[in-house]
Each structure stands twice: as structure tokens, then as C-alpha cells.
KEVEX-55726 format. One record per residue (C-alpha): residue number from 1; residue in three letters; x, y, z. Coordinates in Angstrom, 1 decimal. Layout:
N
+-----+------+--------+--------+--------+
!  nr ! rest !     xx !     yy !     zz !
+-----+------+--------+--------+--------+
! NUM !  ALA !      X !      Y !      Z !
...
+-----+------+--------+--------+--------+
***
This chain:
328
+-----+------+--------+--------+--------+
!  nr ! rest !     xx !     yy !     zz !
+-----+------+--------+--------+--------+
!   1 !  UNK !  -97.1 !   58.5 !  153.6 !
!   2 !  UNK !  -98.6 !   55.3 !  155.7 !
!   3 !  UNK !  -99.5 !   53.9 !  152.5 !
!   4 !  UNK !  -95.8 !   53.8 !  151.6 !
!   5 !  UNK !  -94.8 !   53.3 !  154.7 !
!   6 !  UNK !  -97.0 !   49.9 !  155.1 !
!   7 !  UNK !  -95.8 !   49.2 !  151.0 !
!   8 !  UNK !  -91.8 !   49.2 !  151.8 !
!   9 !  UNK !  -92.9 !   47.0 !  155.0 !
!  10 !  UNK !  -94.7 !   44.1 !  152.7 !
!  11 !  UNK !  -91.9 !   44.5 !  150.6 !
!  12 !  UNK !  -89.3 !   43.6 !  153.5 !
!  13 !  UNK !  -91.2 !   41.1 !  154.5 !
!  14 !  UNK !  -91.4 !   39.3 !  151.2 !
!  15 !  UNK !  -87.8 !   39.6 !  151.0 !
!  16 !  UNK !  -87.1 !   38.4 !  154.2 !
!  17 !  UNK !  -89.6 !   35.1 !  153.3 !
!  18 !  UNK !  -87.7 !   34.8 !  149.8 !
!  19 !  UNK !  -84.5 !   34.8 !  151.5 !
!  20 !  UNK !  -85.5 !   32.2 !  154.3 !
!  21 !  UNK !  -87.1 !   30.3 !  151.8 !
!  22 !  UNK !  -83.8 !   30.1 !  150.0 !
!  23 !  UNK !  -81.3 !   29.3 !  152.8 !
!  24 !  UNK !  -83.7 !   26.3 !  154.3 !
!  25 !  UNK !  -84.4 !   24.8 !  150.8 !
!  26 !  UNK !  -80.4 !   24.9 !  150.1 !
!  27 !  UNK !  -79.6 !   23.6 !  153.6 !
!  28 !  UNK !  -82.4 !   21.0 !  153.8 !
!  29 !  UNK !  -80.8 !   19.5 !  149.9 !
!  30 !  UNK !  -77.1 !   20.0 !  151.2 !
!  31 !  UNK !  -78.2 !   17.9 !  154.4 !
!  32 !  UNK !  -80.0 !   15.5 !  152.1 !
!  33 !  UNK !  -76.9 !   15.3 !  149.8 !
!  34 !  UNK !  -75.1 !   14.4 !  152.1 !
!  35 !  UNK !  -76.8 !   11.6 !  154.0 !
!  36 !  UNK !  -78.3 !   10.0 !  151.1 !
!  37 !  UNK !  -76.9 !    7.7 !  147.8 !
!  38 !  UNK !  -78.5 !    6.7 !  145.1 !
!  39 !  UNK !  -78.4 !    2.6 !  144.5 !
!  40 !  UNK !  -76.5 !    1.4 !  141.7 !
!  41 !  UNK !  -77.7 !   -1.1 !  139.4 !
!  42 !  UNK !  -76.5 !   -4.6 !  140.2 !
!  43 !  UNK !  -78.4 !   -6.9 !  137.9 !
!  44 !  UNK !  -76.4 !   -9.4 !  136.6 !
!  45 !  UNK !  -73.0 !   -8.3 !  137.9 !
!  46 !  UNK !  -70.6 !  -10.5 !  139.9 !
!  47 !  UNK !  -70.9 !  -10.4 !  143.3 !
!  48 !  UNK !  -66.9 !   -9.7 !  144.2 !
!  49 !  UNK !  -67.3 !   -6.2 !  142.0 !
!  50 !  UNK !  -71.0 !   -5.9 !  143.8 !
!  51 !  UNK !  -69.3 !   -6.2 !  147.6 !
!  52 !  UNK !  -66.8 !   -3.7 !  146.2 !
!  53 !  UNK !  -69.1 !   -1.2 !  144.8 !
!  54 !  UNK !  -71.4 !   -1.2 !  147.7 !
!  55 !  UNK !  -68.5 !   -0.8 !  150.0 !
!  56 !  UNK !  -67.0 !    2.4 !  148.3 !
!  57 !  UNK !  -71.0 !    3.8 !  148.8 !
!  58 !  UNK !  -71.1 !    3.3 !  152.1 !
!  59 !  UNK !  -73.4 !    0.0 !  152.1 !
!  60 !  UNK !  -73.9 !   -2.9 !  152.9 !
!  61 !  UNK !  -74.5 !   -6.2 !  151.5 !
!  62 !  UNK !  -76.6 !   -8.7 !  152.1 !
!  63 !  UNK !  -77.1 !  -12.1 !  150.6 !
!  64 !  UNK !  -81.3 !  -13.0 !  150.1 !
!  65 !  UNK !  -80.6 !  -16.1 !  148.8 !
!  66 !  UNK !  -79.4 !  -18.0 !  145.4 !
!  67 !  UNK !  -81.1 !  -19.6 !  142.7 !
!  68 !  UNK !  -80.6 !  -21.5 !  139.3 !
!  69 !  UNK !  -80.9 !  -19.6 !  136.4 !
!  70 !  UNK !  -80.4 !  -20.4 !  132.6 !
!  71 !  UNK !  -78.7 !  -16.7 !  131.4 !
!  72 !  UNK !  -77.3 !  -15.3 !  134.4 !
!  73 !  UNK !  -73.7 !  -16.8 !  135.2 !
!  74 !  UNK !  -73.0 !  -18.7 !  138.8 !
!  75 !  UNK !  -72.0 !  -16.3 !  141.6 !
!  76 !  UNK !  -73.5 !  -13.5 !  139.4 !
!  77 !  UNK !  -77.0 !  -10.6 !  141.0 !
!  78 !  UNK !  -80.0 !  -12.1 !  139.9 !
!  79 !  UNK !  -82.6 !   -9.1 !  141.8 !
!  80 !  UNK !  -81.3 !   -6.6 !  144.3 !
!  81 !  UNK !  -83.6 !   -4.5 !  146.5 !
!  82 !  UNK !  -84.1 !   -1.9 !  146.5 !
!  83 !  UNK !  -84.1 !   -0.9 !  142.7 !
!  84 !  UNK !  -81.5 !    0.8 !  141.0 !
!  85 !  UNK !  -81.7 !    4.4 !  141.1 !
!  86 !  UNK !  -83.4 !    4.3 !  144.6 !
!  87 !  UNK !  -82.2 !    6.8 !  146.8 !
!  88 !  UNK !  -81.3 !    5.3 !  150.4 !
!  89 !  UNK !  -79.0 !    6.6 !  153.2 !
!  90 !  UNK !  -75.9 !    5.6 !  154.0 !
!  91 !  UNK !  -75.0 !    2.6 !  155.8 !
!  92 !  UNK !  -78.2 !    0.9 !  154.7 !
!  93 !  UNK !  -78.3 !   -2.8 !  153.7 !
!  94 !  UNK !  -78.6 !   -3.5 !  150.0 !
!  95 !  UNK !  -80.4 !   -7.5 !  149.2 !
!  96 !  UNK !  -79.4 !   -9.0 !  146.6 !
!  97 !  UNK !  -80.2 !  -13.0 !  145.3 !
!  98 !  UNK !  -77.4 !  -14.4 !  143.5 !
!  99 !  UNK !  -77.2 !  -17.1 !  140.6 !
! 100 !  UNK !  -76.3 !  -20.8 !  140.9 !
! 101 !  UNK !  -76.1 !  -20.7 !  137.4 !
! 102 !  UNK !  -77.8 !  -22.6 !  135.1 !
! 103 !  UNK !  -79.7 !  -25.7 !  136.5 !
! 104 !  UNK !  -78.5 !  -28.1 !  133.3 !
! 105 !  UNK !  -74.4 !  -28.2 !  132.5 !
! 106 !  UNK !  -72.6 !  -29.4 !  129.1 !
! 107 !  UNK !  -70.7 !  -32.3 !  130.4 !
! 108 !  UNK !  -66.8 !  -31.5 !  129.9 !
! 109 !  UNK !  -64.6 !  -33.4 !  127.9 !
! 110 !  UNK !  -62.7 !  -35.9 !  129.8 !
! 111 !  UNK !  -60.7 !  -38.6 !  127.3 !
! 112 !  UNK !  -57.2 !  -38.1 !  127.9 !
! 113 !  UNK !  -57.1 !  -36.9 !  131.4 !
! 114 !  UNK !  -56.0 !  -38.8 !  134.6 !
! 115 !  UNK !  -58.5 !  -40.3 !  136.6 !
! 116 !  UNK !  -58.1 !  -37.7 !  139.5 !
! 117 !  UNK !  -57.7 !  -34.8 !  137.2 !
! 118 !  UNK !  -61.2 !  -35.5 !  135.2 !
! 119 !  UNK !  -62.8 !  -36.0 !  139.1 !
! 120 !  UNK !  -62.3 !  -32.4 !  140.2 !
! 121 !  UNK !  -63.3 !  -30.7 !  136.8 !
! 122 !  UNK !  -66.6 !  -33.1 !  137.3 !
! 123 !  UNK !  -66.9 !  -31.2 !  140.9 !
! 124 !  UNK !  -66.1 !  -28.3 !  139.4 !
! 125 !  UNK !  -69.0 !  -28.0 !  137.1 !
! 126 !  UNK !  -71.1 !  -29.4 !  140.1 !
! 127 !  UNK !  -71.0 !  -33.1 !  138.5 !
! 128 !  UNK !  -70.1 !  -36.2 !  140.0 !
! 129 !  UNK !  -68.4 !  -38.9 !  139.5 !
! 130 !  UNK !  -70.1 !  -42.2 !  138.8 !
! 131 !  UNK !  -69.2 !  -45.8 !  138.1 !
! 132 !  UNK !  -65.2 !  -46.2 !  137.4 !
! 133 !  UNK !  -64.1 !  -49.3 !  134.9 !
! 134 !  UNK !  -61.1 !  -50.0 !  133.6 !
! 135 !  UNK !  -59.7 !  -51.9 !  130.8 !
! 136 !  UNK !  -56.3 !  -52.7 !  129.2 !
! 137 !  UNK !  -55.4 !  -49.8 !  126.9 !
! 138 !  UNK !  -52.5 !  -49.9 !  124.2 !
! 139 !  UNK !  -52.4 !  -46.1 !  123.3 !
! 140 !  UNK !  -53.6 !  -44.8 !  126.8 !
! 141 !  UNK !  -51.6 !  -44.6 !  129.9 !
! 142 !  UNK !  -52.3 !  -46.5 !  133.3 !
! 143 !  UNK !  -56.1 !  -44.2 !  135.1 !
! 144 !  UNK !  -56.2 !  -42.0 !  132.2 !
! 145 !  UNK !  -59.8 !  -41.5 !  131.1 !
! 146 !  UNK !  -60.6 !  -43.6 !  127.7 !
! 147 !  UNK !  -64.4 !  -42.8 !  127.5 !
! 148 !  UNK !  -66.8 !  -41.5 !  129.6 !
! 149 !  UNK !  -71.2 !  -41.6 !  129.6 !
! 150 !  UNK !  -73.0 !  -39.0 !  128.8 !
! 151 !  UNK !  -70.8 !  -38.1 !  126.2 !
! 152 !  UNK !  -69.0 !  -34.8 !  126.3 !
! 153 !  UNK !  -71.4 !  -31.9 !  125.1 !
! 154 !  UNK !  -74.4 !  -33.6 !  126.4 !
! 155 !  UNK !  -76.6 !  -31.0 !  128.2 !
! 156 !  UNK !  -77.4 !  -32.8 !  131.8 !
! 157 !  UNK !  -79.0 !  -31.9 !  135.4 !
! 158 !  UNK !  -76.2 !  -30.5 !  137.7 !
! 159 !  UNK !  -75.4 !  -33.2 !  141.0 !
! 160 !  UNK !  -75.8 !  -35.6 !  137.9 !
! 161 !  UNK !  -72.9 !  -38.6 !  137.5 !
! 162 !  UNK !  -70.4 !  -38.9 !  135.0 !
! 163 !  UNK !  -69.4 !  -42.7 !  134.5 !
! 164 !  UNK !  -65.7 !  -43.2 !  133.7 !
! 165 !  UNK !  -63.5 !  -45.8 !  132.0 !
! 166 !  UNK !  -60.3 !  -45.5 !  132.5 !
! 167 !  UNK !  -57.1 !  -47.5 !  131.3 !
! 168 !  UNK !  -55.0 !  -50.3 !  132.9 !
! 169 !  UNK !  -52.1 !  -49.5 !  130.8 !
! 170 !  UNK !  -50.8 !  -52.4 !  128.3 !
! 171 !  UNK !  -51.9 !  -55.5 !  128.5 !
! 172 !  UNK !  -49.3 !  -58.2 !  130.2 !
! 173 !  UNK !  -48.0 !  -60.9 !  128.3 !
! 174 !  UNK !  -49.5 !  -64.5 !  129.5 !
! 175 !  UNK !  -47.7 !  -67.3 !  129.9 !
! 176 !  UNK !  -48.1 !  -71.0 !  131.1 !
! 177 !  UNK !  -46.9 !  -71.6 !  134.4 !
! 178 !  UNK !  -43.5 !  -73.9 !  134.1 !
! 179 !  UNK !  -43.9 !  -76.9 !  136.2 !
! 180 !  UNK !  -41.3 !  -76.1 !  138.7 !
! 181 !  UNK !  -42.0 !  -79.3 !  141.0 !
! 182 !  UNK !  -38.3 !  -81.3 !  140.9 !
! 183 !  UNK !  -36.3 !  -78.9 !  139.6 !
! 184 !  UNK !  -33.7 !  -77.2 !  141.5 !
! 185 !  UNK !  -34.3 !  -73.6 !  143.7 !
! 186 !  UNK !  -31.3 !  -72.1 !  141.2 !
! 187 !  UNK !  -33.0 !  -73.6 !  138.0 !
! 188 !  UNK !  -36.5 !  -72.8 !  138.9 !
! 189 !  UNK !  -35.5 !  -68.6 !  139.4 !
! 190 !  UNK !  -33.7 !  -68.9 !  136.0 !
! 191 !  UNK !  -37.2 !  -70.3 !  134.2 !
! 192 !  UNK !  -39.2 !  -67.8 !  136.5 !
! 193 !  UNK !  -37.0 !  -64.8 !  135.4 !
! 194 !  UNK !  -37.7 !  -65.9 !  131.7 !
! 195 !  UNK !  -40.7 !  -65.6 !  131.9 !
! 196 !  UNK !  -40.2 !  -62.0 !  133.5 !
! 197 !  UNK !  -42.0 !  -63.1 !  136.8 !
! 198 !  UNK !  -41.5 !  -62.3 !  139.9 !
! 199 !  UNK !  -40.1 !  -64.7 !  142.8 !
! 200 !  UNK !  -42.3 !  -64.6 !  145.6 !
! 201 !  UNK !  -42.3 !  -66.7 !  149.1 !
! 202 !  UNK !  -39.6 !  -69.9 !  149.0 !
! 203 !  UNK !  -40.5 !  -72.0 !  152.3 !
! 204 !  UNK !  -38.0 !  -75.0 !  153.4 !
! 205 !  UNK !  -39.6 !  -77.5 !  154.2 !
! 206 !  UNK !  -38.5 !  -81.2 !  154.9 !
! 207 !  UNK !  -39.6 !  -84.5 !  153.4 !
! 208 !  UNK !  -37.2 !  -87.8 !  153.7 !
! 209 !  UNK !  -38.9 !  -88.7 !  149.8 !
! 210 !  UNK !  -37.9 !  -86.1 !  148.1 !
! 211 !  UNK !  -34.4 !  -84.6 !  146.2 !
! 212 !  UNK !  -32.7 !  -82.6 !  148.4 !
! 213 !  UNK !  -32.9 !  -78.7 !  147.2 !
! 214 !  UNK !  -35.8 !  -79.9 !  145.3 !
! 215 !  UNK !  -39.0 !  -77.5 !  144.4 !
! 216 !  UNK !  -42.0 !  -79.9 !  145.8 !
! 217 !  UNK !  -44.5 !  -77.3 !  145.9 !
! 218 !  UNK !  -45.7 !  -74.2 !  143.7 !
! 219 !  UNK !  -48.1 !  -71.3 !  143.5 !
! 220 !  UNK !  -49.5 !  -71.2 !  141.0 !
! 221 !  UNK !  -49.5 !  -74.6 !  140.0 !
! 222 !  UNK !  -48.1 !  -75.6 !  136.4 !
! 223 !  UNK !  -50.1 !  -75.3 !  134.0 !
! 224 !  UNK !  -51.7 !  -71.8 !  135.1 !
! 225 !  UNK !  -52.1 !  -68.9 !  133.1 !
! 226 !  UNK !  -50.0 !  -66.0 !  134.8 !
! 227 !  UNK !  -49.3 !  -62.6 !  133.5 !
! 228 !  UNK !  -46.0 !  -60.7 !  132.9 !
! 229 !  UNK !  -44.8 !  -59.4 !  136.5 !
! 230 !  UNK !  -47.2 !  -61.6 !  138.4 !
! 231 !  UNK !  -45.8 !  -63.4 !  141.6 !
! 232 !  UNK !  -44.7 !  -67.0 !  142.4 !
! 233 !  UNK !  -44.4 !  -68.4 !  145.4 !
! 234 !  UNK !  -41.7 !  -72.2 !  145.9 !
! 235 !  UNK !  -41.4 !  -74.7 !  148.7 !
! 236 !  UNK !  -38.0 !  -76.5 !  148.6 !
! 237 !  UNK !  -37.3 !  -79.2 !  149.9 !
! 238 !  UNK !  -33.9 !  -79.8 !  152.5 !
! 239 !  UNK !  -32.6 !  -82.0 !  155.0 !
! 240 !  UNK !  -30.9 !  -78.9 !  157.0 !
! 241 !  UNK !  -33.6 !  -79.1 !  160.6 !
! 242 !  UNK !  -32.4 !  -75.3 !  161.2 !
! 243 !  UNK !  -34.0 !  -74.5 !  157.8 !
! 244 !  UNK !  -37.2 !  -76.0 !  158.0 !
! 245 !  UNK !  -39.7 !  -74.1 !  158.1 !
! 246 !  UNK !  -38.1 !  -70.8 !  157.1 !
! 247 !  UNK !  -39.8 !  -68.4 !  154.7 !
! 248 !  UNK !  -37.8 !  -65.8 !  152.8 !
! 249 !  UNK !  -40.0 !  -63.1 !  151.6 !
! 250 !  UNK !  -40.2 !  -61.1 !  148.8 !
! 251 !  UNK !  -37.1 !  -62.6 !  147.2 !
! 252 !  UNK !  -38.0 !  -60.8 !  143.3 !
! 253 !  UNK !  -35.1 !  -60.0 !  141.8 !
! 254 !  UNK !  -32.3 !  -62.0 !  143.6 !
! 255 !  UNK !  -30.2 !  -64.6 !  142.8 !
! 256 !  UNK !  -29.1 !  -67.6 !  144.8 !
! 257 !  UNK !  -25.8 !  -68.4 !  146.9 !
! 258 !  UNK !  -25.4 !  -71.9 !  147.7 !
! 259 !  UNK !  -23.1 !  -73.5 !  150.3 !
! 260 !  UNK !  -22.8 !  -77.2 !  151.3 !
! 261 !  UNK !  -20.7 !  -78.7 !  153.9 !
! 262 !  UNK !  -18.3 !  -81.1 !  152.9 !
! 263 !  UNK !  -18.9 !  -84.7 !  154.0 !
! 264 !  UNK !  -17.3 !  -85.2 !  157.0 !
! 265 !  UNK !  -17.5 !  -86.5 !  160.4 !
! 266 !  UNK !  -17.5 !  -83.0 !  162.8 !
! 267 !  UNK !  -19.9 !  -80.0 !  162.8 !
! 268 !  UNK !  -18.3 !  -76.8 !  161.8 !
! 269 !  UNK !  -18.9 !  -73.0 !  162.7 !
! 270 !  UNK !  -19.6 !  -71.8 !  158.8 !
! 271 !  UNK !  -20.3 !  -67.7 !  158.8 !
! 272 !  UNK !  -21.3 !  -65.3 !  155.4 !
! 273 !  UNK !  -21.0 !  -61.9 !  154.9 !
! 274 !  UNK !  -22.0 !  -60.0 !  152.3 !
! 275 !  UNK !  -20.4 !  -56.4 !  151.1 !
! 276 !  UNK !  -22.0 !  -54.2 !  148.6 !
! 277 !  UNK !  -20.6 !  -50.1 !  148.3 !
! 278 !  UNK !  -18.6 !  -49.9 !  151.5 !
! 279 !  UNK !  -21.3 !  -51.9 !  153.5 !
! 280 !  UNK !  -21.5 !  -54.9 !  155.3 !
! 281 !  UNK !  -23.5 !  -57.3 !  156.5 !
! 282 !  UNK !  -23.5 !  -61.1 !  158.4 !
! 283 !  UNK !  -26.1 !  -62.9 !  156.8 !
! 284 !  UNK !  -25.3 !  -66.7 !  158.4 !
! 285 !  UNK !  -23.6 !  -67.9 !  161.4 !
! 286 !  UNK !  -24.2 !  -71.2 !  162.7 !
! 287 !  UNK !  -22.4 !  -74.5 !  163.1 !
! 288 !  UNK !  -23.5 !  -77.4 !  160.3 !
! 289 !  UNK !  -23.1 !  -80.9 !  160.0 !
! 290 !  UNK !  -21.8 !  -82.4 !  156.9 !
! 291 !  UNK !  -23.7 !  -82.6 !  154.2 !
! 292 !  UNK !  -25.8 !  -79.7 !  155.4 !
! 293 !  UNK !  -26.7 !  -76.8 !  152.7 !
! 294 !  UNK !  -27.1 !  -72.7 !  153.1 !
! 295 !  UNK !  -28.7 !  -70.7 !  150.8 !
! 296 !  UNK !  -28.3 !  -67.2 !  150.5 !
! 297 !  UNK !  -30.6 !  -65.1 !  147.8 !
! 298 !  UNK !  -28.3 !  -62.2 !  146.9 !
! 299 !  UNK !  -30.0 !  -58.6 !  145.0 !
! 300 !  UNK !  -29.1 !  -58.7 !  140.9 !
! 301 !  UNK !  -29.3 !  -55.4 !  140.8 !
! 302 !  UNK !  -26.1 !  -54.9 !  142.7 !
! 303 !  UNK !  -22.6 !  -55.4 !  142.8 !
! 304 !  UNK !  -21.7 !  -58.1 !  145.6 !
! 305 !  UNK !  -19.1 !  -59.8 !  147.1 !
! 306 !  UNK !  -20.0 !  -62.5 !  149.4 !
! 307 !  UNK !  -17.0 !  -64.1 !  152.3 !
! 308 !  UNK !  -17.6 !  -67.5 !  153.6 !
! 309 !  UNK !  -15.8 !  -68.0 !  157.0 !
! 310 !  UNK !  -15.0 !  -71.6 !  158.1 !
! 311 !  UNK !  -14.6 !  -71.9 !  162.1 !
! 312 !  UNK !  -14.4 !  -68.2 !  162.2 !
! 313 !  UNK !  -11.1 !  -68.3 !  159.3 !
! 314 !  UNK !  -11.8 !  -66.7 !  155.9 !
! 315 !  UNK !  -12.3 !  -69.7 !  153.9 !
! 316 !  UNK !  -13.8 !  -68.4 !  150.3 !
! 317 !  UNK !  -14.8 !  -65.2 !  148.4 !
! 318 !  UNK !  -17.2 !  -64.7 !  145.4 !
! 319 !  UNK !  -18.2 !  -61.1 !  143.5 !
! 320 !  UNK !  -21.2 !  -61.3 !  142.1 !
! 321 !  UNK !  -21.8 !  -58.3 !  139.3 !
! 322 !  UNK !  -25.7 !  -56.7 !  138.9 !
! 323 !  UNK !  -27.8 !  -58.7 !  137.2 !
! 324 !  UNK !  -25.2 !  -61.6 !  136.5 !
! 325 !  UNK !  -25.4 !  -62.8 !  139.8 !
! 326 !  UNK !  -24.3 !  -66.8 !  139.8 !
! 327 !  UNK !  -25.0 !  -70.1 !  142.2 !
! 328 !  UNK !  -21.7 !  -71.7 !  143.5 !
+-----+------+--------+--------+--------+
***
């Protein structure tokens, strides 16, 4: 009877160690689930899905460094730590060294492009930009790329340069600078627009030996070479003292109003005004001797009507159509 007694007593025990055994071992792996994840491998995955994958497990990421690398794409995991399939809890910090891709880059192709276009795909590959030239082009429009050195394709250092030539757009026409010197200020912008030049500067000056209205001074001088659209600057000579001395600048594209006072014995008050689209505008208004001349440059480009005034009475109008603007 004690024998059984003591037999149903192991027994019980047993059970009750099975049974303990049992609900520990299924706590401890339910608490163990719970608090740990297993890493995910990162190896050569880009680091915006690698921030997102780590933050849906609960960790965190941390950046050990970056390095060049000939397979493994810029911005892409080079090594993480720890390993993949390493089983960490939640929360924890997850290192990873990313790629700066490879050290050497195919130098892009860059005929054809603008200037600032071809710079920032240079920086974009991690190139720079080195020596600029420029040359006059027929085919290729004004700071687009003709030709650059290395040539595209060639396998170079990143941070290296890129030199660049690039186009000045179609070469100008030359002429032979007109000699100008002697003629008058309306025949000299008639010779200077023929040549599709610009007029520049025209300076009164005043010297008793020359014509009166007479260019005695030009820049550049005749004989020069200039190019289509370059700029020339005229001193003309006149006996007016309230003109001496005056500049009018930029004066391209204009045309050239010319009063003179009759020969008389009295000053007169002499006023102009100009009217182009509803707008006005008093250009002169001073009192001149006789003999005296006024000049008044007047745009091609527009339709305008210029009003001389005698003594403050309308004396004389003249319209002057775009670009067939005449002298008086």
C-alpha cells in the first residue's frame, strides 16, 4: 500500500515538473518573441528602402561611414552589422557603410548641350568643370558645347575636370572701317548702318578749322577691321558754344533731326518736341543765334512726329515712319 502510495506521489510530481517545465519554456519563447527581431539582410540595397525597412522593425539606423566601390551603386549598403539573420531586440541600432559608388566614372556626353546645362550633369556625376574655350561655330548655337576632353566614354577618376569648348555662334562679317573724318553726322550713320554697325558716342566739339557739322574724329579709325554689330564712336565738329562738349550716348539705331537758324540779326527762343503713341516729350528749349544748328537723333524703330516751336509759336512739323527716319 506505501509502495503505491509513494508510486502515485512520484508520478504527481513528474507531472507537476512536466507541466512547469512546459508553461515557463512557452512563456520564456513568447516573451522572447516578442522583444526580439531578426535582422534583415541589407547588402546592397538602397539606403531610402533600408531606413524604411528598419523603421517598420522597430530599428534604427545608423550610418558607419561611406566608401567607393566598383559594383555596388552610390547611396547603396555596402556591410551592415550585425549580420543578417541576427536576432536583436527592438529598438536597437543597426550600422551600416554605404557606397560612393565607383571611384572611376564614364565621362557623359556633352556636344550639343548649353554651357550651364553640360556643368551640372558634370557635378552630377561628381566631375568638374575645367578649362572653357570658345570658338565661332556655323552649325552650333551661341555656349553650346562643341567638344569636350576626355572624350565621352572615357573611364576617369571622380573630382576629375572636364574641359569644354563651346560655340560663339556665327562668325560676324568684317568690314573696313569707312573713313568717316569730313563727312557729315547724317552721311556718316547712313555709311555706318550699311555696314550694320552700331552708332556709339557722338561728342560736339568745336574747332574754328574745320566744316561745320563735320566728323573730325572716329573710333575706330579708318582703315580698321570691325565686325558686324560692333560699335563706333564720332566727334563732330560745330560752332553752337551750348553744344560743345555734349556727348549723346548710345545713339544705335537712330536717325538724325537737324535744325539751323536762319541768318539773322536777333537770337530766338527755338523749342522741339517729339510725339511717338500718345506720348510726348520736350527734347530742346533754348534761345539760338543765327546760324546756330540743333540736332536731335530720333529712334528708327518708331513712328515719330517731331514740332519745332519758334518763340514759343508752332513753327514746323515732321513724321518720321520706323526705320525710314529722314534729316531735314
Amino acid at each position: 500500500m506505501i509502495k503505491r502510495i509513494a508510486k502515485i506521489g512520484v508520478l504527481l510530481v513528474a507531472f507537476l515538473v512536466v507541466v512547469g517545465g512546459s508553461a515557463y519554456l512557452t512563456v520564456t519563447l513568447i516573451i522572447r518573441s516578442e522583444d526580439t527581431v531578426v535582422v534583415p539582410d541589407l547588402d546592397g540595397k538602397d539606403v531610402v528602402y533600408v531606413l524604411k525597412i528598419l523603421t517598420d522593425l522597430g530599428l534604427n539606423t545608423k550610418v558607419k561611414g561611406s566608401e567607393y566601390h566598383d559594383t555596388i551603386p552610390m547611396n547603396h549598403v555596402i556591410y551592415q552589422e550585425p549580420e543578417p539573420g541576427s536576432e536583436i531586440k527592438g529598438g536597437r541600432d543597426i550600422r551600416i557603410v554605404i557606397s560612393k559608388g565607383s571611384l572611376t566614372v564614364l565621362t557623359p556626353k556633352l556636344a550639343g548641350l548649353p554651357l550651364q546645362e553640360a556643368r551640372i550633369i558634370l557635378d552630377e556625376n561628381g566631375l568638374c568643370s575645367g578649362k572653357t574655350s570658345a570658338t565661332y561655330s556655323d552649325s552650333a548655337k551661341k555656349e553650346e558645347v562643341i567638344a569636350q576632353a576626355p572624350l565621352p566614354g572615357a573611364r576617369i577618376k571622380r573630382s576629375a575636370c572636364v574641359d569644354l569648348l563651346t560655340s560663339m555662334g556665327i562668325r560676324p562679317i568684317a568690314y573696313v572701317m569707312p573713313g568717316l573724318i569730313g563727312r557729315t553726322l547724317e552721311e556718316s550713320i547712313l555709311l555706318i548702318e550699311s555696314r550694320n554697325l552700331l552708332l556709339g558716342n557722338v561728342k560736339s566739339v568745336s574747332i574754328n578749322s574745320a566744316p561745320m557739322n563735320a566728323i573730325v574724329s572716329q573710333e575706330p579709325a579708318a582703315g580698321e577691321r570691325v565686325f558686324e554689330g560692333g560699335t563706333v564712336n564720332l566727334e563732330v565738329n560745330t560752332k553752337d558754344a551750348k553744344m560743345e562738349g555734349a556727348v549723346i550716348e548710345d545713339a544705335g539705331g537712330v536717325r538724325l533731326y537737324r535744325y539751323r537758324q536762319e541768318i539773322g540779326f536777333i537770337k530766338e527762343r527755338i523749342g522741339i518736341k517729339v510725339d511717338w503713341f500718345g506720348f510726348s516729350a520736350d527734347l530742346y528749349d533754348e534761345f539760338i543765334g543765327p546760324g546756330q544748328e540743333i540736332w536731335v537723333l530720333i529712334p528708327k524703330n518708331l513712328d515719330v512726329s517731331v514740332s519745332l516751336y519758334k518763340n514759343n509759336e508752332f513753327a514746323e512739323k515732321q513724321f518720321f515712319p520706323a526705320w525710314q527716319c529722314r534729316a531735314n
